[in-house]
Phi, psi and omega in degrees: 000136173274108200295155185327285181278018170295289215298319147339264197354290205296322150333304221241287180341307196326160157301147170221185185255164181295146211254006161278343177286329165332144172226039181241032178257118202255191172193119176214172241198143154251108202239153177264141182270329176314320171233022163045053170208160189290084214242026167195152179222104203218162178245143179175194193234163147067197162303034175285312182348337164243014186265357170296290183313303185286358161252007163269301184343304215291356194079006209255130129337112142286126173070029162032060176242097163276339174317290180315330208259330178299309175338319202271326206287323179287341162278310167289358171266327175290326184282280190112335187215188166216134193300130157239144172206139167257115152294338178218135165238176196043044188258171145307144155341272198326315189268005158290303173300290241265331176288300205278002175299319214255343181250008180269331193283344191289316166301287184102165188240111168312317193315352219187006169047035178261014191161202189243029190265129191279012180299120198269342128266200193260338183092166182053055179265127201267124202223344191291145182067302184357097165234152205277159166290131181290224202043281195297304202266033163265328192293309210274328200302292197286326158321327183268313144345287214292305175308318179313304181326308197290007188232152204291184171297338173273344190271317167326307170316324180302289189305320168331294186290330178309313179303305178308308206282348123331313163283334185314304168264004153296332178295292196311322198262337188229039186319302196309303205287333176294306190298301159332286165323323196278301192305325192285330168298323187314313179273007181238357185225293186302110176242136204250173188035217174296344162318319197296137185292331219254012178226177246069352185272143190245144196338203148069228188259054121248000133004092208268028194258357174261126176278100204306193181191159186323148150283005162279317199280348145314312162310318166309298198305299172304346175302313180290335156297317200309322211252021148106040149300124175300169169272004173282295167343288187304323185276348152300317172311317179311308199274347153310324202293303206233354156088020195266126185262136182255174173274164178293329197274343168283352156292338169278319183295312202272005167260337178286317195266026176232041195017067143260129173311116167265167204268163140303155151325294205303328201267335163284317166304352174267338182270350160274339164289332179310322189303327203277159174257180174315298169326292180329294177326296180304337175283317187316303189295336170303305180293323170316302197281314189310300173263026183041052172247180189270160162335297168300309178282337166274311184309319184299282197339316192284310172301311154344293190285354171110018167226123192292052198239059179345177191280325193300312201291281195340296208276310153348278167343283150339296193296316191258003155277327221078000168266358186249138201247143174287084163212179213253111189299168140288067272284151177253000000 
């Protein structure tokens, strides 16, 4: 079957026509309205004149150019706006690069201390048609790996959430391409009636999208159910156990297609209050009151002794004695 992202691929592939033949190419001056003079010079078609402006709004480096992005952020606090002018229009691709070549050497770079421009090269860099070597975008793939990695669970979540809300307003902004897009999908991944791989097919295990699995590790799970395991739970024990890693959601499956009910959270905390015993309790209160330890350190304690009584049930516990206040113990 063919995937989403065959199909981007298959997308991105079509032939398109040379984007040199074009004559809708521009050359245009970013000016400080403060000293009336130019302090970046770029080339391009359509709205690029603004895509500068519109990544510093955005917190975005444009071309991870910093001259440029502080330049810009200091014209507009001081200023409020920025000038645009196209110096040269209708041009060709080619003679566009030999135009921003000829007014950057004209200007001059800060960078490099001939003038006043933050452009960080010389201009007239031939980049149409350029495609990288799998070598090179094997290089950068694992380089960006490496930076992903290092970084924590929340800054992922940020870039996650950033990314969605982008595509999100490229579909709102491009409606035409999105119907374009669903439709091509509808026809190479959605199969509807008997075209469908999975119908006619009948529930449960003979499904042929449930992957059987041993009947001791079914037997585990419901056991582990019986006695009041969440399904995060179950899939840890299984793989301490039996060394098999399940998806989380699979356990819940394999209690549905054997007609076991699965619980709320609140109906399994009620079958760990059952558990506990008398002992049980008076040691909690002990270790708590006597020897001062946390939360974290009685669920260890506990655990030692062979009884299976998570931090949450504990602190739980606590709450409905009246001893446990949130604040930051002292260590015993």
């Amino acid at each position: 079957m063919t995937t989403t992202c065959e199909i981007k691929t298959e997308l991105m592939n079509e032939p398109k026509n040379d984007i040199g033949e074009r004559k809708d190419y521009y050359v245009y001056h970013l000016i400080d309205p403060k000293t009336n003079l130019p302090f970046y010079v770029g080339k391009g078609r359509m709205e690029r004149i603004y895509d500068h402006e519109k990544d510093v709004l955005n917190g975005r480096i444009p071309h991870n150019n910093k001259l440029l992005f502080y330049k810009i952020k200091k014209v507009l606090r001081e200023s409020g706006n920025i000038k645009y002018i196209k110096i040269f229009e209708n041009l060709e691709s080619d003679d566009s690069y030999d135009k921003e070549l000829l007014e950057i050497k004209k200007y001059g770079r800060r960078s490099n201390k001939t003038g006043i421009l933050c452009n960080m090269t010389d201009g007239g860099e031939y980049f149409v048609g350029f495609k990288q070597s799998e070598e090179h975008i094997r290089k950068r793939v694992e380089k960006r790996m490496i930076w992903y990695n290092s970084l924590s669970n929340d800054e992922k979540h940020e870039i996650g959430q950033r990314s969605g809300d982008g595509s999100k307003k490229y579909w709102n902004t491009h409606p035409e391409e999105k119907k374009k897009f669903v439709e091509i999908l509808k026809s190479k991944v959605w199969k509807y009636g008997k075209n469908n791989p999975w119908y006619g097919k009948l529930k449960g295990k003979e499904n042929p999208s449930y992957k059987h699995i041993p009947k001791v590790i079914e037997d585990k799970i419901i056991e582990l159910h019986n006695i009041g395991f969440g399904k995060r739970k179950i899939v840890k024990e299984i793989f301490n156990i039996f060394g098999v890693k399940l998806e989380e959601n699979k356990p819940l499956n394999i209690l549905r297609f054997n007609g076991i009910p699965t619980r709320s959270i609140e109906e399994i905390n009620q079958i760990k209050r059952k558990q506990i015993t008398e002992e049980t309790q008076k040691l909690i209160i002990d270790l708590f009151c006597v020897n001062k330890m946390g939360v974290v350190k009685i669920s260890e304690e506990l655990f030692k002794l062979g009884i299976n009584y998570g931090r949450g049930a504990v602190r739980r516990f606590l709450k409905r004695n009246n001893l446990y206040v949130k604040q930051q113990r002292t260590k015993g």
